[in-house]
Structures are given as structure tokens and as C-alpha cells.
C-alpha positions, 0 to 999 in steps of 0.5 A: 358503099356505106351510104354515109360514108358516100355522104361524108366523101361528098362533103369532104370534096365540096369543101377542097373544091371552096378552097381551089375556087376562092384560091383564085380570089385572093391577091393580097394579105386583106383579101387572105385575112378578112376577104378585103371587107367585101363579104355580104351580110348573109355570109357573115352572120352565118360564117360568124355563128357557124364558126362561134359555135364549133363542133361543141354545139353538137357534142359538148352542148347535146353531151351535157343535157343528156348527163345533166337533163335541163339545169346545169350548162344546157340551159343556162349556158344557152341563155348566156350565149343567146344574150352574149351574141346579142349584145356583141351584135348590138354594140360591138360589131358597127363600131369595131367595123368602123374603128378597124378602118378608120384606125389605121385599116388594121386586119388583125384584132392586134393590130387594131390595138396598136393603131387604136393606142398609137403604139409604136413599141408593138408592146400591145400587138406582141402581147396580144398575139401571143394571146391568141396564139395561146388560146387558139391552141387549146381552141383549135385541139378542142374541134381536132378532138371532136372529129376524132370523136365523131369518126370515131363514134361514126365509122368506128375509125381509130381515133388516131386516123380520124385526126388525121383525116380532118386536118387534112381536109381542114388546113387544104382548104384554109390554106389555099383560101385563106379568109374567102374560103372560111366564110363561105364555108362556113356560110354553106356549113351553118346553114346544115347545122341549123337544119340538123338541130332543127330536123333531128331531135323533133323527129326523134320525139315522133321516132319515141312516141311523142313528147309525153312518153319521152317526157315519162322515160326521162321523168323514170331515169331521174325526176330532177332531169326535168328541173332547171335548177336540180344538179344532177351528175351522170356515170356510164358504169352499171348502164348508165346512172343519173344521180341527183347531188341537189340543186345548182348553187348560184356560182353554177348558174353564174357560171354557166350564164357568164359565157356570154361574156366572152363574145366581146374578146374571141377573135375570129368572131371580131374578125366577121365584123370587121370583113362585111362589106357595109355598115349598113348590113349590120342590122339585117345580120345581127337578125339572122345571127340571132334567129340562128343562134337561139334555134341552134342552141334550144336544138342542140339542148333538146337533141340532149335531152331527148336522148336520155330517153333514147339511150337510158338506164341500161342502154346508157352511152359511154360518152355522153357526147356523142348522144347526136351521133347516137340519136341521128343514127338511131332515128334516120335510113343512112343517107339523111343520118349522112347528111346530119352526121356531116353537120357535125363535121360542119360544126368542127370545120367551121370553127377550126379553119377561123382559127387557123386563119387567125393564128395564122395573122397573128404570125404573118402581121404581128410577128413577120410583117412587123419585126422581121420583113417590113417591106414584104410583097402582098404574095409573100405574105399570103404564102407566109401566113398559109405555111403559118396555118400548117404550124399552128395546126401541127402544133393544135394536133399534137395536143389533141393527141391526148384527147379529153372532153371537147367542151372542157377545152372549149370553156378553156379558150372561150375564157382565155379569149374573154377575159384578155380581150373583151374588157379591152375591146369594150373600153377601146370602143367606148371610153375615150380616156383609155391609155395603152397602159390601161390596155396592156395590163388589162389584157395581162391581167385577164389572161393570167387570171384565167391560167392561173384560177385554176389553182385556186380550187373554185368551182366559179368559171374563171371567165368571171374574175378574169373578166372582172379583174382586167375591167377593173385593171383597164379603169385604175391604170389608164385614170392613174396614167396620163391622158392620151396624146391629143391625136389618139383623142382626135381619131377616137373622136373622128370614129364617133362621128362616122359610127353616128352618121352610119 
């Protein structure tokens, strides 16, 4: 048997194995949805990352250096994200830990909204969810999407069966699981991304010849590929073309950087946050995040950018987003090409079960357990939100049947959740006049904005205004409100004093 395809089977059988195991963890719906705040600090800085990046850190990253060489997304993006992940780190991840407890030991980001405003009309909690129930679909398409391609790419599979495949093996184990079976795997599946982005494209280089005839092959196809600042677009036709069309103008490269933004509003990282164990973890995770994310990110850009020289004019791929499969399979015997080959599907895994997982709680907390079943037991509700997984994904593969650039979708999702729930994550956390007026329009306004941008025709990212809009919508609705009820001002107070004494 093809030793890669011995190498995917063992993986695939890992990750079922993960979920019959953490199956028997799991008793109630905090145990399902955030593993009963139990995980350690390592699980959830690489569980965090691993499912942050999803499988466009290895297709839609590599794919956009190899078309754009260094300016464009690959570097700017990675700037951008590399600051985002730190500063949610730095200001997000203690305080929202603390907030989710203290405010009514809330497990969904909808629900924190709620006991952070007092609402007792579950206005926000609705709207919210049906936020993340948007978004996720487009999100959870995108990973649906890159599998396909990876087998594809891979294996030659049809792109169809392909789908199939991942969904099976994805939704089996988030399903029996639930949120101990994500982490985990998700702990196991960063570590292979982080030694597949480090490995492949250093030896790659060696493979080439070394940096400076790699640099000179690149430097041949198109000079500006070696400059931060040159725009250049890429067409397969004719064995491939890298055409210069100028320099980045500054809507690009503010585009671009302003992914970082989003980090503040995309629930299945929040949700990490609010699952560690100890407040006092955070710092040592915040440093293993960062030293994951910025190896990850440079290595995915230079898995690009060595592939121009690997795939050139004339041997030029049809799809530049599979240049690390391409790479990978070039460069290694099959057994290791296995093995880094799996940490794409690590990627893809490691993002579509978290949000499953929260489109699931979505459903289960904000919708059944709230309107419809109040007083539902623990084992109901686990088995709700596991049958809600298979809706969601149902729904996420019909979607992906129509294929696309899986970095497309991503920037999609990625600004959806941004604009609608970071500005209101933020201010929550530190302004305590914030109204649950203020919270509410700032969510519609961010979420509309980036449906909507679209239609304007400009070339800036839509997380920029819709981000900007909804801040601006959070300040002038909540000053022009009343002030909040003296016991919101109270807890708000309370959570001060226990994120300072930690």
C-alpha cells in the first residue's frame, strides 16, 4: 500500500480513537462545551492556535506567497495576525476567563453577553448566535473546501468523496467528544503543523540548492516577488506568469494588517479562554501561543515562496494553493511526505471541529436550553448539541459543494466574526458605562457592514469599517442611553477586583 495513504489511515484512526476516549469524560454540557474550565495551559495555547489557523495556514497562506512572492497577504497578513494574537493574549484572554465565571459561569460567548448586560429579553444571546451560526457556515465551508483540495491534490480523489471523507471523520469525533476531544486534538494536530512549517520548506532550500539559487530562480520568474511592497498577480495559463501591476497601495497593506483585528471577536479562540484551567496559566500560554504562531506564519510564507522556485515558469501550478502539498511531495520519500501531508488535514481538523463545537452551543444554549427546554437534564443537552453538530456540518457541506478559494471564505468568516463581536468583546471588558443597547447595535451594525461592504465596490477589507462602524455605534448608543442598572455596575466592579488580585 502507498505509504501515504498507510500514514493518513493512521492518522484518521488516531483522531476516532481521541474521541471514543474523551466520550467517557464527558457528563455535562460545560464538560461538552468548554471541558468544565479543566484544560492545562499547554492544551490550550496550541488547541487555540491550531484551531485560529485552520487549513489556510498551510493552502491559503503558502498559495498567496507563491502568487504574490513577498508583499501582498504573506507578509502583511502575518504581521497582522502575529500582533493580533498578542494583544488578545495580552488583554482578552485573563479578563474574559474571569468575566465568563463571575458573570453568571456563562459557556457560550452569547451567553456571557447576556449575564454581562443583565438581559433578560436574551435580545443579545439571540442575535449573537445567529451571528455565529452565520459566519461559522462560511468558516467551517472554507476547512470542508481544503480537504477536498488536499485529497485532491494528494491522492487524486474526487473532490466530491474527498468531502465526504473529512466530514466523516471530523463530526465522529466532535460529536462523541464534544470540547475534551477538540482540545486535544487539536493540542496533538499543532504540534505536526508547527513541525511540517518548520521541516518542509528549510529543507526544501537544501533540496534547491540553497538560498541563493532559490533566491535567483525567484529573482528570474519576476524581481518584484522578492519585494514587500510590489504587487504582483499570478495566472497559470501559458505555464505560469508572475506579472508586476505596481506597488501595494496602503488600502492593501492596511487590509491586509487588519486581520489582526479579528482576534477580539472569533469565538472558538474566546471559548480556549474561557476553558483553562487557572488564570495563572495564562502567561506561560500566551508565550507558547506566540512562539507558535510567529514560526507557523514565516513558515507557511516561505513554504510559498520557495515554491516559486520549485514550481516556476513552465512547471507553474494550476492552483496555487496547493504549492505545500506540491512542495512536500517533491521534496520527501513518501513516508515523511505522509506524515507533513497529515498536518494539512491537522490544520483543517483542527479549526472545523471548534466550530462545530460552537455552532453547536449556539443551538443547544442559546436556542433549546433557553426557549425551548429550560429545565432539560445535563445528558439531554449533550445529546442535543451533538445532533446539532451534524446539522451544522450538513448545512457547512452543502456549501462547500460549490468549491472556491479557501482563503476567500476565510477572510469572509474571519471579518464577520471581527467586526460583530470584537469591538463589543473589547468594550464589555473594559468600559464599564457600556449599555446592552450599546452592545446590541454595535453587533448589528458590525455584522451587516461586512455583508453589505461587498456591494460598495472597495478594495478595502470590510473588517476595517465594519470594526470601525460598530466601536463608534457601541460609544454613541450606550453614552446616549441610560446608565446601567447599579447591580451590572456592581459585578462589572466585582470582575475588576478579581482579574487584579490574579
Amino acid at each position: 500500500m502507498n505509504p501515504t495513504y498507510v500514514t493518513f489511515l493512521f492518522y484518521l484512526t488516531g483522531m476516532l480513537i481521541v474521541g471514543i476516549i474523551t466520550y467517557r469524560m464527558t457528563h455535562t454540557l460545560s464538560d461538552y462545551m468548554i471541558a468544565g474550565r479543566g484544560l492545562n495551559k499547554w492544551v490550550v495555547a496550541l488547541s487555540a492556535q491550531a484551531s485560529d489557523m485552520s487549513g489556510w495556514l498551510l493552502l491559503g497562506l503558502p498559495g498567496a506567497a507563491y502568487a504574490s512572492g513577498l508583499g501582498t497577504w504573506s507578509i502583511w497578513i502575518s504581521i497582522g495576525l502575529a500582533t493580533g494574537t498578542m494583544l488578545n493574549w495580552q488583554y482578552v484572554a485573563k479578563r474574559l476567563r474571569c468575566y465568563t465565571e463571575v458573570f453568571g459561569d456563562s459557556i457560550t460567548l452569547s451567553e456571557y453577553f447576556a449575564h454581562r448586560f443583565k438581559d433578560t429579553s436574551n435580545v443579545l444571546r439571540i442575535i449573537s448566535a445567529l451571528f455565529i451560526l452565520i459566519f461559522f457556515l462560511f468558516y467551517t465551508a472554507s476547512g470542508l473546501v481544503a480537504g477536498g483540495k488536499l485529497f485532491e491534490a494528494t491522492f487524486g480523489m474526487d473532490y466530491t468523496t474527498a468531502l465526504l471523507i473529512g466530514a466523516f471523520v471530523i463530526v465522529a469525533y466532535t460529536f462523541m467528544g464534544g470540547f475534551f476531544a477538540v482540545s486535544w486534538s487539536d493540542f496533538f494536530q499543532g504540534g505536526l503543523m508547527f513541525f511540517a512549517l518548520i521541516i518542509a520548506p528549510v529543507l526544501t532550500v537544501r533540496h534547491l540548492g540553497g538560498l541563493d539559487a532559490v533566491l535567483s530562480t525567484i529573482y528570474n520568474a519576476n524581481p518584484d516577488l522578492l519585494d514587500v511592497a510590489a504587487d504582483v498577480t499570478y495566472a497559470a495559463e501559458g505555464g505560469g506568469v508572475w506579472s508586476s501591476a505596481g506597488s501595494l497601495t496602503a488600502v492593501g497593506i492596511i487590509s491586509a494588517m487588519a486581520w489582526g483585528l479579528g482576534y477580539f471577536g472569533q469565538p472558538h479562540i474566546l471559548v480556549r479562554f474561557m476553558a483553562i484551567k487557572s488564570l495563572k496559566d495564562i502567561k506561560t500560554s500566551r508565550l507558547i501561543s506566540m512562539i507558535w504562531v510567529v514560526f507557523t506564519l514565516y513558515g507557511a510564507v516561505l513554504a510559498g515562496f520557495v515554491g516559486i522556485a520549485a514550481f516556476g515558469p513552465g512547471n507553474a501550478l494550476a492552483d496555487p494553493e496547493w504549492v505545500f502539498m506540491e512542495v512536500v511531495q517533491l521534496v520527501f520519500n513518501p513516508w515523511i511526505a505522509g506524515v507533513l501531508l497529515a498536518a494539512v488535514l491537522a490544520a483543517i481538523m483542527s479549526t472545523i471541529d471548534s466550530q462545530l463545537l460552537v455552532s453547536s452551543s449556539a443551538l443547544t444554549e442559546d436556542f433549546y436550553h433557553t426557549f425551548f427546554k429550560r429545565d432539560a437534564s445535563q445528558q439531554e443537552l449533550i445529546w442535543v448539541g451533538r445532533f446539532a453538530v451534524l446539522i451544522i456540518a450538513a448545512l457547512a457541506l452543502v456549501l462547500a459543494f460549490g468549491g472556491g478559494q479557501v482563503l476567500e471564505l476565510v477572510a469572509y468568516a474571519w471579518a464577520g466574526f471581527g467586526a460583530s463581536f470584537g469591538p463589543a468583546v473589547l468594550f464589555s471588558l473594559f468600559w464599564r458605562r457600556m449599555t446592552k443597547n450599546g452592545a446590541l447595535v454595535g453587533m448589528i451594525v458590525g455584522g451587516v457592514t461586512v455583508i453589505l461592504w461587498q456591494y460598495t465596490g472597495s478594495a478595502l477589507y470590510e473588517i476595517v469599517p465594519g470594526f470601525i462602524f460598530s466601536a463608534i455605534s457601541i460609544v454613541v448608543v450606550s453614552l446616549m442611553d441610560k446608565e446601567p442598572a447599579a447591580e451590572v455596575l456592581e459585578e462589572f466592579d466585582r470582575a475588576q477586583q478579581v482579574v487584579r488580585e490574579n
